[in-house]
ROSE-4610 file (N, C-alpha, C; in Angstrom, 1 decimal, always signed):
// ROSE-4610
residu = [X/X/X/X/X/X/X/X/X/X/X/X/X/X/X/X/X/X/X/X/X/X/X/X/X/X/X/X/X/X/X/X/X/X/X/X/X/X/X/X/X/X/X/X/X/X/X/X/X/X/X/X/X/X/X/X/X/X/X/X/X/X/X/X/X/X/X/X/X/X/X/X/X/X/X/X/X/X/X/X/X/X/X/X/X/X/X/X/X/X/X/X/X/X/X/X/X/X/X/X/X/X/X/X/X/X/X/X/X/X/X/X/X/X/X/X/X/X/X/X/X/X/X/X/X/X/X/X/X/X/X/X/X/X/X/X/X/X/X/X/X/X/X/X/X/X/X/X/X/X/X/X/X/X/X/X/X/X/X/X/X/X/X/X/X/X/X/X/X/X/X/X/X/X/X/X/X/X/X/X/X/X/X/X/X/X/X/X/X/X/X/X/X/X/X/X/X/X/X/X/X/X/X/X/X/X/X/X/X/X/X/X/X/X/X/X/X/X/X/X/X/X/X/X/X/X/X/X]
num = [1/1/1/2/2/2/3/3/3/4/4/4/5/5/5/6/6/6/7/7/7/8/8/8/9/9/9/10/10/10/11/11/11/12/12/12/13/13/13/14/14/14/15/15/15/16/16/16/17/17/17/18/18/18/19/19/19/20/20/20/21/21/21/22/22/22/23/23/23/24/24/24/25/25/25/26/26/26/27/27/27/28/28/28/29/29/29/30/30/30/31/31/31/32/32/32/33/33/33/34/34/34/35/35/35/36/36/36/37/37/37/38/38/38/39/39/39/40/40/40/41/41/41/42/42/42/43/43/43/44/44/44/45/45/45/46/46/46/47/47/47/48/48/48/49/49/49/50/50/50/51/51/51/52/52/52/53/53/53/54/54/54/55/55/55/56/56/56/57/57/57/58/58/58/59/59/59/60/60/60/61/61/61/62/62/62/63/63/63/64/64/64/65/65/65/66/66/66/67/67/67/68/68/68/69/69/69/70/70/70/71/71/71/72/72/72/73/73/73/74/74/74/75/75/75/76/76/76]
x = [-27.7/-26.5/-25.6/-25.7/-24.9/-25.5/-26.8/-27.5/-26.8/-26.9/-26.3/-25.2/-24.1/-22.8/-22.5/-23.2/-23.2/-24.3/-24.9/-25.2/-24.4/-24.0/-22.6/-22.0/-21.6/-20.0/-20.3/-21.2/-22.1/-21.8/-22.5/-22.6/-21.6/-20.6/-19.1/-18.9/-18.6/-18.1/-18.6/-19.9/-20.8/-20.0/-20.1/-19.1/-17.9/-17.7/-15.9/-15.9/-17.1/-16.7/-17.0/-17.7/-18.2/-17.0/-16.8/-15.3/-13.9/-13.4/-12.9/-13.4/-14.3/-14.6/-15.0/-15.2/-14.7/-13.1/-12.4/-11.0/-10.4/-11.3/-10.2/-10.8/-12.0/-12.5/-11.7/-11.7/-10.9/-9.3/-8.5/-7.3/-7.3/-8.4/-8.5/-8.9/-9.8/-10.3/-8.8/-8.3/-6.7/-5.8/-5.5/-4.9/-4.9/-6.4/-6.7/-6.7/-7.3/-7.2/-6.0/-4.4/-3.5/-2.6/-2.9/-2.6/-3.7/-4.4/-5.3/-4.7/-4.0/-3.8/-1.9/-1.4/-0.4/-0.5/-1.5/-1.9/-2.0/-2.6/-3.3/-2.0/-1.3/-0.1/+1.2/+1.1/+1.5/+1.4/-0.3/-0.5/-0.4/-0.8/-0.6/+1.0/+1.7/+3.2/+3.4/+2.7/+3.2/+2.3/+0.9/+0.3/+1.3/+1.7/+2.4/+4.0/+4.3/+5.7/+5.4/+3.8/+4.3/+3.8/+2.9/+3.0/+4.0/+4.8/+6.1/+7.2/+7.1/+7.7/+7.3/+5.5/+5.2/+4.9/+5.4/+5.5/+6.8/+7.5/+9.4/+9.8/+8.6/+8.6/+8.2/+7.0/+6.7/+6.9/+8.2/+8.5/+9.7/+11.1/+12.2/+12.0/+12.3/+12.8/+11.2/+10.3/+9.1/+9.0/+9.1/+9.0/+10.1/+10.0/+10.8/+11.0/+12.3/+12.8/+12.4/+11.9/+11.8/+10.1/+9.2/+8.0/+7.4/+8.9/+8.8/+8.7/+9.4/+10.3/+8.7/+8.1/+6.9/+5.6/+5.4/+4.2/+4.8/+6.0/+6.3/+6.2/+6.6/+7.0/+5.6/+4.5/+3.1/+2.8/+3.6/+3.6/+4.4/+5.3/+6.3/+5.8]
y = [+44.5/+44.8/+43.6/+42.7/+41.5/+40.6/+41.1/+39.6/+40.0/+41.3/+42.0/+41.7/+41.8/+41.5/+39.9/+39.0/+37.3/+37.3/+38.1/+37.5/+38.3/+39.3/+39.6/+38.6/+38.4/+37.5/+36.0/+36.0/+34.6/+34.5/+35.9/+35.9/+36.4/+37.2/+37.2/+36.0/+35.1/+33.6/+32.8/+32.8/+32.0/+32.2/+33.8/+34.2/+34.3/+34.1/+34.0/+31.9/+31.4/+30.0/+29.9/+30.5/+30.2/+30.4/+31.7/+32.3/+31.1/+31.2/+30.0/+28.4/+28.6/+26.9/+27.3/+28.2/+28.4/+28.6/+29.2/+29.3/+27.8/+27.0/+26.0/+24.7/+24.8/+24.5/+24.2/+25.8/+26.4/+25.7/+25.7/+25.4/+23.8/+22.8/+21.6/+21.0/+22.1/+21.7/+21.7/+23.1/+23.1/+21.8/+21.4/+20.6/+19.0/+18.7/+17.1/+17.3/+18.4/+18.7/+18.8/+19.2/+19.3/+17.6/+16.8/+16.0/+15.1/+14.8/+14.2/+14.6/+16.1/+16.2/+15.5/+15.3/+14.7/+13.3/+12.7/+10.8/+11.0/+12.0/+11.7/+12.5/+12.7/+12.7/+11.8/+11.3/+10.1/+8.5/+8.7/+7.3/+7.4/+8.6/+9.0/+9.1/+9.0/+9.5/+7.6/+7.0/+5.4/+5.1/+5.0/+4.8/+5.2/+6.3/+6.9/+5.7/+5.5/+5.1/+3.7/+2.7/+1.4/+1.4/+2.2/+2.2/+2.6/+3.7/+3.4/+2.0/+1.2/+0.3/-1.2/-1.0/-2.1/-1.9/-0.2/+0.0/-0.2/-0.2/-0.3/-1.9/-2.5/-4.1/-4.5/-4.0/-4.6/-4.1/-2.9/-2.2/-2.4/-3.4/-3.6/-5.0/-5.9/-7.1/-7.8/-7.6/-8.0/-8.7/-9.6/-10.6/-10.3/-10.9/-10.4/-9.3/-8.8/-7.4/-6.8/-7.9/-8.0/-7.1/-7.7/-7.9/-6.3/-5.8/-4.9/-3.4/-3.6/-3.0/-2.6/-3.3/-3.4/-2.7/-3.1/-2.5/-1.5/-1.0/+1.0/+1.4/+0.9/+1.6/+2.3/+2.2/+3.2/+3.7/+4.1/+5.0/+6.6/+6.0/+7.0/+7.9]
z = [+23.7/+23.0/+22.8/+24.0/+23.2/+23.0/+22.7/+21.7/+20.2/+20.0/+18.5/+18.4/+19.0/+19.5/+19.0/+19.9/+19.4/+17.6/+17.1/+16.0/+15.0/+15.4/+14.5/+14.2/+14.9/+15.1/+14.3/+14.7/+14.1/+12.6/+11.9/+10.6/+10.2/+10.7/+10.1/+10.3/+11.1/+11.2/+10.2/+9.5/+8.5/+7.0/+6.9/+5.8/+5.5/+6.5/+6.2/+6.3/+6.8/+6.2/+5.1/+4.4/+3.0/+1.9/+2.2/+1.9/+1.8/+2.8/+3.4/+2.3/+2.2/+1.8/+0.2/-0.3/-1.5/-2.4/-1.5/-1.8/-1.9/-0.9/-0.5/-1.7/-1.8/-3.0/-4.5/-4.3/-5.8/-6.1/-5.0/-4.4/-4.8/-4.2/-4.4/-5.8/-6.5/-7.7/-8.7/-8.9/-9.1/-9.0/-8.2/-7.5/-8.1/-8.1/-8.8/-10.2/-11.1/-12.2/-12.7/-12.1/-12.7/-12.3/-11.3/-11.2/-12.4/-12.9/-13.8/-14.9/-15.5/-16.6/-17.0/-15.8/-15.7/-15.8/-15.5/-15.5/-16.9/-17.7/-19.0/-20.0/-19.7/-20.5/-20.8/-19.3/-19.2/-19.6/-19.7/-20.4/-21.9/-22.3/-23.8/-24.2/-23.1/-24.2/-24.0/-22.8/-22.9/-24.6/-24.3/-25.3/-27.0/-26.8/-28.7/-28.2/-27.5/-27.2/-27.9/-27.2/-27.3/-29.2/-29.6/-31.1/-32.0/-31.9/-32.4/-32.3/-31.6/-31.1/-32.0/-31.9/-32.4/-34.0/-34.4/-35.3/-36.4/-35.6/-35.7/-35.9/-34.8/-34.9/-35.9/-36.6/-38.1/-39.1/-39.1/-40.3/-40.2/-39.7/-39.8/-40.0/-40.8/-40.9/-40.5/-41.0/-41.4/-42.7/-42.3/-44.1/-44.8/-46.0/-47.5/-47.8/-48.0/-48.6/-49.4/-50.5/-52.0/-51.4/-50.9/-50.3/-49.7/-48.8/-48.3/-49.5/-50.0/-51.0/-51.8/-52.1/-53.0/-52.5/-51.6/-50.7/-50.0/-50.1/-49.9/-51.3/-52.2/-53.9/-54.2/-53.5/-53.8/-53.0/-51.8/-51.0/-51.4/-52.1/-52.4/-53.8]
């Protein structure tokens, strides 16, 4: 009766680690994933930030007015 007794307890203990180490799994996979999708918003809002910038830098006071003036006139 307590050989039954110790291999109970055994295999409740086996399953509840599996259990256990799946949750904690799920919990961790969560976890890096939402930190990862915060790195990758972050580099992308640096990344759209420094092109606006170096966009602003070559579209104010870039060369000749006359110049500028001309090369938008076939945009419009």
């Amino acid at each position: 009766m307590a050989d039954i007794l110790i291999w109970l307890v055994a295999a409740l203990g086996a399953a509840g680690g599996v259990v256990l180490g799946r949750l904690w799994g799920r919990a961790e996979g969560k976890r890096v994933g939402k930190l990862e999708g915060e790195r990758d918003a972050t580099v992308d809002k640096i990344e759209r930030t420094e092109r606006g910038r170096v966009a602003v830098r070559d579209g104010r006071g870039a060369g000749d007015p006359a110049d500028r003036l001309h090369n938008n006139d076939a945009r419009w």
